[in-house]
N, C-alpha and C positions, 0 to 999 in steps of 0.2 A: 404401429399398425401395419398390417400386410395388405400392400396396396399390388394389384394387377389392372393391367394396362392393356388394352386391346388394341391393336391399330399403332402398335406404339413403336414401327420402324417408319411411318408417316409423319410429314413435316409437323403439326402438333404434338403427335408421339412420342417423337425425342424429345420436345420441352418437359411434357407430363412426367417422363421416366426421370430427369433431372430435378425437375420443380418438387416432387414429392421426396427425390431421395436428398435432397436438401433441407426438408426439414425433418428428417431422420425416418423416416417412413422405410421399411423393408419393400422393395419392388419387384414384384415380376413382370416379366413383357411376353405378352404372347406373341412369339412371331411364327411366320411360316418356312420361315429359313434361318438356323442359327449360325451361319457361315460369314454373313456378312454385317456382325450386330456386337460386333466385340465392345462392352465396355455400356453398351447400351441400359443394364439393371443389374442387379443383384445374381437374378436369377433369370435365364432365359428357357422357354417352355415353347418347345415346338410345337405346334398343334394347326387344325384348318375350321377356324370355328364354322363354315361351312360344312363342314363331316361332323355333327356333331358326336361320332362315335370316336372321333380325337380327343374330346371335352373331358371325359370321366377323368375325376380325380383333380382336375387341374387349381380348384377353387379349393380344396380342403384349407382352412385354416385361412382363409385370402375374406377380410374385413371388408374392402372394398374394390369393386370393379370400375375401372373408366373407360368408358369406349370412348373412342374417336374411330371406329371402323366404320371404311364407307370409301367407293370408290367415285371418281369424278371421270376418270376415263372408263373405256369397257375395257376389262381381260379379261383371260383366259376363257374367253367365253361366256361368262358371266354378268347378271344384268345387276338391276338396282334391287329388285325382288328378294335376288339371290344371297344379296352382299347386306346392303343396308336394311333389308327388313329380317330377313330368315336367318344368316348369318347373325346377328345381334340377339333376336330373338331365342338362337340355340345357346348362345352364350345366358342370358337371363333364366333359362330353364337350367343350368349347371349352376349359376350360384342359388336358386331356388332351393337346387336339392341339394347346395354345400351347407345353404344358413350365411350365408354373404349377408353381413348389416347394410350395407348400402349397394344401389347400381347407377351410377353414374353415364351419361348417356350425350353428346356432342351433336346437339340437331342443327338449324342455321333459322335464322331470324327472318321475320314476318312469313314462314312458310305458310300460314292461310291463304296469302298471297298468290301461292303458286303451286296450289293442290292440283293443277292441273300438269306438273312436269314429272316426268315417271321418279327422278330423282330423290324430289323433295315428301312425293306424296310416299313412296316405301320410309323417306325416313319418318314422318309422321306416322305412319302407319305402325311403326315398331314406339311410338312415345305411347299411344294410344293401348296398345302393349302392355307396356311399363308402367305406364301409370293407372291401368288396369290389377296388374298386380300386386299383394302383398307386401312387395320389397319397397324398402323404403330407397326413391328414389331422386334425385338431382339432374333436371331437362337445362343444359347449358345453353343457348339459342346465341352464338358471335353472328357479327355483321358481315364476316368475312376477313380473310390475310393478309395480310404481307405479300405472303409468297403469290397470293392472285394478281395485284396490283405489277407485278414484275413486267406484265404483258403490255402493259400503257408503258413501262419504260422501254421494252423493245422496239414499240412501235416509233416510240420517241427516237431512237437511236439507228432507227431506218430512216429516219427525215420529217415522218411527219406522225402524227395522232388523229386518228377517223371518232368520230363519237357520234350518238344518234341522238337527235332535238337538240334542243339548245345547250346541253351538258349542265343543266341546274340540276341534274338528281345529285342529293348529298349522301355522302356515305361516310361513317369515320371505322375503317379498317384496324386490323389491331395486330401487331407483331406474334407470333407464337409465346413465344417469353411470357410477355405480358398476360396471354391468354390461360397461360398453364398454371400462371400467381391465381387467377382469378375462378378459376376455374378447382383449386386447389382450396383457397378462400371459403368456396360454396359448398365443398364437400365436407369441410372443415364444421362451418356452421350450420348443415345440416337442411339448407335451403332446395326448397322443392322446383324453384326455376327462376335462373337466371342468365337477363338479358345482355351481352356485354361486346360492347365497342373499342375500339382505340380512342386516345384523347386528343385527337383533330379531329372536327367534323369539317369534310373541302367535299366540295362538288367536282364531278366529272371531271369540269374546265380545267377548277384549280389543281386537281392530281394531276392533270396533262401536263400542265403550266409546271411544277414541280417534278415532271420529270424532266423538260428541258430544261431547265434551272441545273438540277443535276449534273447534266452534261455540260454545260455552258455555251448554249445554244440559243438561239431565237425559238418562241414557239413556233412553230406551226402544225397548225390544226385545222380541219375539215369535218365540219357540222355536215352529217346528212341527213334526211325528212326521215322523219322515225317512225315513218309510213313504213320505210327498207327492213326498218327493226322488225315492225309486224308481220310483213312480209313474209319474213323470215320464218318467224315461230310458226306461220301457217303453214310453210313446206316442210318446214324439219322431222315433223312427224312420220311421214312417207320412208325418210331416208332409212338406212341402217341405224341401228340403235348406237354402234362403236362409233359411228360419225354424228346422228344427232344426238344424242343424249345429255354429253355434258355443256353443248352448243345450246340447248333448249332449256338449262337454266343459268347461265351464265346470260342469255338473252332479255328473259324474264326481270332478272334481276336488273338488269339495267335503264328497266323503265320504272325502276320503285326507288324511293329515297329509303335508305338502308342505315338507318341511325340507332344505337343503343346508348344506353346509360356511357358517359366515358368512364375509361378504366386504363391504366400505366403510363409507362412513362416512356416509353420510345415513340419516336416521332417518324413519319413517312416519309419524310422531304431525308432525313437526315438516312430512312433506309436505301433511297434511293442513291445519295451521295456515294453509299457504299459501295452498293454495285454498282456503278458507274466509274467509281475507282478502281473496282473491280478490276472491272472490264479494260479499262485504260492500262494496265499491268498486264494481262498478257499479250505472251507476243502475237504476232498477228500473223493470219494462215491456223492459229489454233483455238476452237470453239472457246 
């Protein structure tokens, strides 16, 4: 099968491009720079699925598409409109007119939730798209990463961990790896949407509490009234889009318990271990 991969120089990206060509699947990766992606797929195809006058041709003979396109910080200018609905969107009107058997698509979990964050509402707004559509389609919806959680172990390794209420919101995060098996799974079986977590479900606490563990440290932590939280979301909107926007769902999310089906077999406490060891390996004076 001719699998292409959108978004696929992004921390899930590289999993997907590996996960698929590990079970023999032909892979292309659409990047926008082939300079620094060596070894990344089969085949590398430069393109800016924002231009969709980039796109022609790119799908010929390509079975299946997976996005994971979609930005959490602002560049080049560019908003969520731009990225996560339209960009996606140009891409689903090219395998339209390739005959792509499937489109495969990386939204995030409970976004009813948070139809109010410019973020989450372009990515829904592109499902709504897609499942509008013809093409037969696969809505992936994870709880969130690995690589998100890194930032409760920085904090950690500052001295201390801030959290808003009492830190009972539960979430079970899920490694990349993990997420590209299951994600690969769905496309395989032809499933129309699936919800999928890491196999810890820990609360806020217990993820603070596991990254000082990591370290070998005492916690400490500092609960603040999650009135601050609200607070928050209510000025964010005013600010710039490059400053609040991936602030204003990152926020959101932290007053929702964020739980899916579990799925793999890597563990957070044990991600953390790693960077932590990481960290404890380089020399010091260097990032």
């Amino acid at each position: 099968m001719n699998v292409l991969i959108a978004g696929a120089t992004g921390y899930l990206g590289r999993f997907l491009c590996a996960e698929y060509a590990r079970r023999g699947h032909h892979v292309t990766a659409l990047v926008r720079d082939t300079t620094r992606t060596e070894g990344l797929a089969d085949v590398l195809v430069e393109a800016e699925a924002t231009r969709p006058e980039t796109l022609g041709g790119i799908m010929d003979g390509v079975d299946l598409v997976v996005s994971a396109l979609g930005i959490t910080r602002q560049a080049d200018g560019l908003g969520y409109h731009e990225v996560d609905y339209q960009a996606n969107l140009n891409l689903l009107h090219e395998a339209e007119a390739a005959g792509v058997g499937r489109f495969a698509y990386v939204h995030v979990l409970r976004a009813e939730a948070m139809e109010g964050v410019p973020l989450v509402a372009a990515k829904s707004a592109f499902v709504r798209a897609l499942q509008a559509s013809d093409m037969p389609a696969t809505v992936i919806a994870p709880t969130g990463y690995f690589s998100d959680m890194g930032e409760i172990l920085a904090m950690a390794e500052s001295g201390r961990v801030w959290l808003f209420g009492d830190g009972a919101r539960r979430l079970n995060p899920i490694h990349g790896a993990d997420l590209a098996v299951a994600i690969a799974d769905a496309t395989d079986a032809g499933r129309g949407w699936a919800e999928i977590g890491g196999p810890d479900v820990m609360s806020q606490d217990e993820i603070a509490r596991a990254a000082f563990a990591a370290l070998g440290s005492a916690p400490r932590i500092t609960r603040l009234p999650d009135v601050l939280r609200r607070a928050a979301l209510a000025v964010l909107p005013i600010l710039p889009r490059r400053i609040g926007g991936a602030a204003r769902f990152f926020l959101t999310a932290l007053g929702l318990d964020m739980v899916a089906p579990r799925f793999g077999t890597r563990h957070l406490a044990d991600h953390f271990a790693t960077l932590a060891a990481r960290t404890a390996r380089q020399p010091k004076g260097k990032p």
